[in-house]
C-alpha positions in Angstrom: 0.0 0.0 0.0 1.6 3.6 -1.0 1.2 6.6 1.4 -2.0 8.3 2.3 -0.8 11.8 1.6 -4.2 14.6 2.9 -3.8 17.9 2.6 -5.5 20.7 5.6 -5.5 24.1 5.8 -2.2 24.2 3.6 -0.1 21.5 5.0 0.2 18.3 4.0 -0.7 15.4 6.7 0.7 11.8 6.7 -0.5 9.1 8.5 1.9 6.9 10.1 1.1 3.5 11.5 2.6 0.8 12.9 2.8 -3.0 14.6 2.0 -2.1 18.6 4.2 -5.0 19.4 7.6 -4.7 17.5 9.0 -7.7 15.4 10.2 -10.7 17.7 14.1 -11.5 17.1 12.7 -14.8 14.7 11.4 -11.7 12.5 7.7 -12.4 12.7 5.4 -10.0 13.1 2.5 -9.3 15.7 0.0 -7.7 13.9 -3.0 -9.2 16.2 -1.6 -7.1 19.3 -2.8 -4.1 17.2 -1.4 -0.9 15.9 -0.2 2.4 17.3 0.1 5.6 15.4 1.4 8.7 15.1 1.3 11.5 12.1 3.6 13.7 10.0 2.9 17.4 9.3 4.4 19.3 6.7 4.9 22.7 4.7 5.9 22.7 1.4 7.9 25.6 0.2 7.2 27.6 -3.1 9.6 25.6 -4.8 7.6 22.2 -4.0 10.5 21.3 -1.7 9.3 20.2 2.0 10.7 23.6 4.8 8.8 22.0 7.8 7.3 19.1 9.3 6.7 17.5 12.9 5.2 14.4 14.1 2.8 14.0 16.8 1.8 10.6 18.2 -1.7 9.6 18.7 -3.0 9.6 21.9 -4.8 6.2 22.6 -5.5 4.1 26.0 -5.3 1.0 24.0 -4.0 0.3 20.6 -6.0 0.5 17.6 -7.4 -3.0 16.3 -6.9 -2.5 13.1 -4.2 -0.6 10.8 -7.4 1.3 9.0 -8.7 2.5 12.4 -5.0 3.8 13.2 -4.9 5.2 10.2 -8.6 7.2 10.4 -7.4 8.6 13.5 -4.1 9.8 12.9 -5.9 11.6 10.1 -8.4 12.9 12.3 -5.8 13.8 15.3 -3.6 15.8 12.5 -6.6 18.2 11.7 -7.3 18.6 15.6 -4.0 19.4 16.1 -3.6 22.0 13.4 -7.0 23.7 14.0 -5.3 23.9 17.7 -8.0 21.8 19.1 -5.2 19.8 21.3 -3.9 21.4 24.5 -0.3 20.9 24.5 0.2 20.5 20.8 1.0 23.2 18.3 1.8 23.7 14.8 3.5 27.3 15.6 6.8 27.1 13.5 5.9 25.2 10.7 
């Protein structure tokens, strides 16, 4: 699957999800223990070239059961987060 690139208010937002449990040393994966997320927000410059960008991780008690669910929020979160809808978290410098 390619990246999920959105764009908000001017910046682009990128979704970034992963295995909640990291890869055991025999290499296999634990998909079934859920995923966490976290997303990538960027400026591009006049020149199409990226200035800025920062990522926030997702707030969650528990992790996600499914990589779409992960994926709707960090999506969700990043729009939150730049509308300044998130104590704590701000897109000032980007």
């Amino acid at each position: 699957m390619g990246n999920t690139i959105r764009s908000y208010r001017g910046l682009e937002i990128y979704p970034l999800v992963y295995p909640h449990q990291p890869s055991g040393l025999n290499g296999i994966r634990h998909y079934d223990s859920g995923f966490d997320a976290a997303v990538r927000i960027c400026r591009r410059g006049t020149d199409d070239t990226m200035t800025t960008s920062r990522v926030f991780r997702v707030p969650s008690r528990s992790p996600f059961g499914a990589a779409g669910d992960a994926r709707i929020a960090s999506t969700s979160y990043a729009e939150q987060v730049i509308d300044g809808m998130v104590a704590g978290q701000s897109i000032a410098g980007l």
